[in-house]
C-alpha positions in Angstrom: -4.1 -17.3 33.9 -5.4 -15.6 30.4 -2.8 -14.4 28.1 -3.3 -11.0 27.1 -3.4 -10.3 23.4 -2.0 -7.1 22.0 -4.7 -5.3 20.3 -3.3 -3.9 17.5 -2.3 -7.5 16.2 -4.7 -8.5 13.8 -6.9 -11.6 14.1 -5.3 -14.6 13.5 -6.8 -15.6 9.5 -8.2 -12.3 9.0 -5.1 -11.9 6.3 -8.1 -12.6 3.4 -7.2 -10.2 0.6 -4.4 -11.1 -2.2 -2.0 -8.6 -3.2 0.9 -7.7 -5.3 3.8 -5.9 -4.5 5.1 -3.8 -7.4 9.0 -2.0 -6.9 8.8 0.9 -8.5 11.9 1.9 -11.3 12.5 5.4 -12.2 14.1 5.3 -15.5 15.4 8.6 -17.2 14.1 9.2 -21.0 16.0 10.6 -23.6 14.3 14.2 -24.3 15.1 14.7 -20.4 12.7 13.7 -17.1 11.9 10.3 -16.1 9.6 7.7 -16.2 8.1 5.8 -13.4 7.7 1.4 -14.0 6.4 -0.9 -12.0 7.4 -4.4 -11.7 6.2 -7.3 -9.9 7.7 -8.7 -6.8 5.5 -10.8 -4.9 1.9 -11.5 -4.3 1.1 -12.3 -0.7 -1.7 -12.4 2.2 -2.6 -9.6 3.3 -5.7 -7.0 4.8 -7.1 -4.0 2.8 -9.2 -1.6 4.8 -10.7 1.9 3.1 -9.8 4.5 5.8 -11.6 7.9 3.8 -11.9 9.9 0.4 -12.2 13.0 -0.5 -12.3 15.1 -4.1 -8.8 16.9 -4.8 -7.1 18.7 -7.7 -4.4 17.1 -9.8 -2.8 19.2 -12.0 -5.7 20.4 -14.5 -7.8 17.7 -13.5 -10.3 16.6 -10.8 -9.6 13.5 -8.3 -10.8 11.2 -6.0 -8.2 10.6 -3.4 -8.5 7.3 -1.2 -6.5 6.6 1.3 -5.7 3.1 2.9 -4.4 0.6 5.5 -2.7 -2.2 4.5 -1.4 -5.1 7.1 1.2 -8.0 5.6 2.9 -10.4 6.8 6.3 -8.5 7.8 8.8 -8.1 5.3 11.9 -5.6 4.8 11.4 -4.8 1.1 8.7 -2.2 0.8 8.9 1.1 1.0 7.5 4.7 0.2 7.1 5.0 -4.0 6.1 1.0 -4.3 3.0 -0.1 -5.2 0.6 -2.5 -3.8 -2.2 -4.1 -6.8 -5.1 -5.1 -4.5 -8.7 -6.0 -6.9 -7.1 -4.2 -9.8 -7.1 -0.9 -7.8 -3.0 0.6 -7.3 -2.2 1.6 -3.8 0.7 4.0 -3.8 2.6 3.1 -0.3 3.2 6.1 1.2 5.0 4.5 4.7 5.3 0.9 5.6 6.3 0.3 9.5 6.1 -2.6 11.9 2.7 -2.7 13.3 3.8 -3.5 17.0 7.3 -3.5 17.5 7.7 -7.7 16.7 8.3 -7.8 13.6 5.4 -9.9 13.0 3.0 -7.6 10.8 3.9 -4.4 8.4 1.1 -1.7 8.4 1.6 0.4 4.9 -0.3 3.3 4.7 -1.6 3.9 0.9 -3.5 6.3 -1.5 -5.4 5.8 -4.2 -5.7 8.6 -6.7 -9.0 8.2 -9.3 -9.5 11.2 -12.1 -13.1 12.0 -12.6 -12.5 14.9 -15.3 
C-alpha cells in the first residue's frame, strides 16, 4: 500500500533558509506616542518564498510592498506585529497559523515594505 502524503506539507529538508524571530516591544516615549523595538528571540529553519509586489503610498512617500510566505517548524510564540529577519530583509508577520492542522509546520504570512522616494 502507498502512504498518501498531504500536499500542503512541505518537503522533508526543503527548510533551507535561516531566520530570526524578532518580538516586537511597544514602549511609550515621554513627549507622548510610542516606539516600536525589536528584539531577538530565536533563529531557526525555515522556507522563504516571494509571493508578489506591487508600488504603494506610505504616508508622503513611495513603496515597494512585498509580500511573503514563510513555513517554520511549528511553534506557539509568534504572532501578528513580530518580525521575521531573513537575508537582512524584515518580514513584518502579519498572521502565523498551523499549516495543516498537526501542529507540525506554522505558515506566517509577511510584508515587506521598501521606500523608493
Amino acid at each position: 500500500m502507498i502512504a498518501m502524503t498531504d500536499s500542503r506539507r512541505p518537503p522533508l529538508g526543503s527548510l533551507r533558509d535561516r531566520i530570526q524571530i524578532k518580538r516586537r516591544d511597544i514602549s511609550p516615549e515621554d513627549e507622548g506616542g510610542a516606539v516600536a523595538t525589536y528584539f531577538p528571540l530565536a533563529t531557526v529553519w525555515g522556507r522563504v518564498r516571494e509571493l508578489s509586489a506591487g508600488r504603494t503610498q506610505v504616508g508622503d512617500g513611495r513603496a515597494v510592498s512585498i509580500s511573503h510566505s514563510v513555513v517554520l517548524r511549528f511553534r506557539t510564540d509568534i504572532s501578528p506585529g513580530d518580525r521575521l529577519v531573513y537575508l537582512g530583509r524584515n518580514l513584518d508577520v502579519v498572521s502565523a497559523d498551523d499549516l495543516n492542522g498537526q501542529r507540525v509546520y506554522l505558515s506566517c504570512a509577511c510584508t515587506e515594505t521598501n521606500f523608493t522616494g
